[in-house]
N, C-alpha and C positions, 0 to 999 in steps of 0.2 A: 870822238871820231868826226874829224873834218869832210872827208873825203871818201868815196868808193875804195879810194887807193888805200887808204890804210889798214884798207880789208887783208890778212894773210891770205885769205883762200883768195880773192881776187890775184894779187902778187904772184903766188904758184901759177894759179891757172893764165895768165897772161904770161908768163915765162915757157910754162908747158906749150900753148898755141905757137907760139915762135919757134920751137922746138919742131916742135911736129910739122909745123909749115917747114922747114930748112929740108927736113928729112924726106917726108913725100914728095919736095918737089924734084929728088935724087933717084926716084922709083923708077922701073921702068916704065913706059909711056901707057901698059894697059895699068898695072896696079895705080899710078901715077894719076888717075883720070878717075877709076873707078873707084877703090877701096880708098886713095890718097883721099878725091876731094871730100871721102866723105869725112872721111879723121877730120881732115882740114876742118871742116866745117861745124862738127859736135865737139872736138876742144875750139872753138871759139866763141860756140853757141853758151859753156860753161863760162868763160868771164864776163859774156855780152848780156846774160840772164842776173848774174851776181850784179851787175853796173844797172839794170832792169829794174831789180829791186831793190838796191840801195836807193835808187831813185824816186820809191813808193814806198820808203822807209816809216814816215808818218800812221802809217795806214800796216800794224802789223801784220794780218792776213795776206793782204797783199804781199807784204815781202816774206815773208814765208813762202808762199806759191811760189815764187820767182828761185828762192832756194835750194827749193825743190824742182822746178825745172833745170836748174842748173846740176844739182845732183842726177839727174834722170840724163842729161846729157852726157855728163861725167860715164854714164856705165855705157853708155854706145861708143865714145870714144873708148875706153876701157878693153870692150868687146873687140871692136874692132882691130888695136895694138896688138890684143891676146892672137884674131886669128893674122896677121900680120907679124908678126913671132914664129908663128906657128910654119905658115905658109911659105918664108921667106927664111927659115931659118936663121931669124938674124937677133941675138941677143938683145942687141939695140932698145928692140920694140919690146922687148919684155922689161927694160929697164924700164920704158915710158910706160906701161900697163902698170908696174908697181909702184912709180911716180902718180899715177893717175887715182889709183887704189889708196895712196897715203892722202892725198887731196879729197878725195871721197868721204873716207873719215871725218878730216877736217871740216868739209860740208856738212855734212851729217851732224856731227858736235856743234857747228853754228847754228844749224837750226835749232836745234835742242835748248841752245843759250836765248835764241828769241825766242822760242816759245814760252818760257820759264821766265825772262828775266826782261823784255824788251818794253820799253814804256816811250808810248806816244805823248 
């Protein structure tokens, strides 16, 4: 592993942010402002925490924590798609909720692999 970038869960989660920015910025101007910026902001908080600790990769604890932040982000962006789905009754956001729930996973299982297999 060269790069942050060859991370999958990185990949998802920086495709999912772009995603979600197109979307919320189509909302109308309350949801747009309120619930958007904040999606906006905890799916990008997930690639920017993975890129966090790839960068404190040396130091396993360290990147673990950051994995975990990133997973922790993951379930508010998550939360929020679900009530954005919900509220808006728009399919859409439920596709991204379970786009975000598969990513989730994926986090989830990467930490597991650093904590078991990651050598400084």
């Amino acid at each position: 592993m060269k790069s942050y970038k060859d991370l999958d869960i990185y990949n998802i989660a920086f495709d999912l942010s772009l995603r979600i920015r197109e979307l919320t910025l189509k909302l109308e101007s309350y949801d747009k402002y309120e619930v958007g910026g904040q999606i906006r902001r905890s799916s990008q908080s997930i690639k920017d925490t993975i890129v966090e600790g790839y960068g404190r990769k040396r130091y396993k604890a360290d990147f673990i924590k950051f994995l975990v932040y990133s997973y922790a982000s993951h379930l508010e962006a998550k939360s929020q798609a679900e009530f954005l789905h919900i509220a808006l009754k728009d399919q859409t956001w439920k596709t991204i909720a379970d786009e975000l729930d598969a990513l989730g996973i994926k986090i989830h299982n990467f930490i597991i692999y650093v904590e078991n297999n990651w050598r400084t």
